[in-house]
N, C-alpha and C positions, 0 to 999 in steps of 0.2 A: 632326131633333130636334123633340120636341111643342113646342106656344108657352109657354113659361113665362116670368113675367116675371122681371126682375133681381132682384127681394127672393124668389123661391122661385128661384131658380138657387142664390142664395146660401147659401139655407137649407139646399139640399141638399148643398150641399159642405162643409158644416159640420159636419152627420151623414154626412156620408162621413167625414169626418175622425173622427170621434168613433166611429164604430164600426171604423176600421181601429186605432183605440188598442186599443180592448175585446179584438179580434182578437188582436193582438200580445200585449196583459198577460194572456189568459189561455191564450196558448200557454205563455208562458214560465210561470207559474202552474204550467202542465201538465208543463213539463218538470222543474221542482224537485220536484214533488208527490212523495212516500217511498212513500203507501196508493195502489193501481193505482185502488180507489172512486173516489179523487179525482182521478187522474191524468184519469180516462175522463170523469167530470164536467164537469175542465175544459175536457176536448177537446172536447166537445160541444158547451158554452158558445159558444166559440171558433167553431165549426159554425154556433153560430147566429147570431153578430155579423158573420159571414161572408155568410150566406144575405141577412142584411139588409142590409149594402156591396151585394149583387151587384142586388138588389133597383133600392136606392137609384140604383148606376152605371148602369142601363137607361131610366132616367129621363132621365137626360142625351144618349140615344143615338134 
């Protein structure tokens, strides 16, 4: 693990937390969505609050 200290350890688990929320509400978003535009929007969304947790999680490793 890189050196980070305790106040950016923290910080980062906080926007992990906060981007696996994004994740999750705009799957589910995705999965009520009726117009496929928006369905595919959300999924995307979803894609990107993804790419940023996975970003964030390599941080820690």
């Amino acid at each position: 693990m890189s050196d980070l200290t305790e106040k950016e350890l923290s910080t980062i688990k906080d926007l992990l937390s906060a981007e696996e929320l994004l994740v999750k509400k705009f799957k589910m978003l995705a999965e009520h969505a009726e117009k496929p535009e928006l369905k595919n929007q959300m999924e995307s969304i979803a894609q990107k609050h993804q790419g940023h947790f996975n970003e964030l999680y390599q941080k820690l490793s």
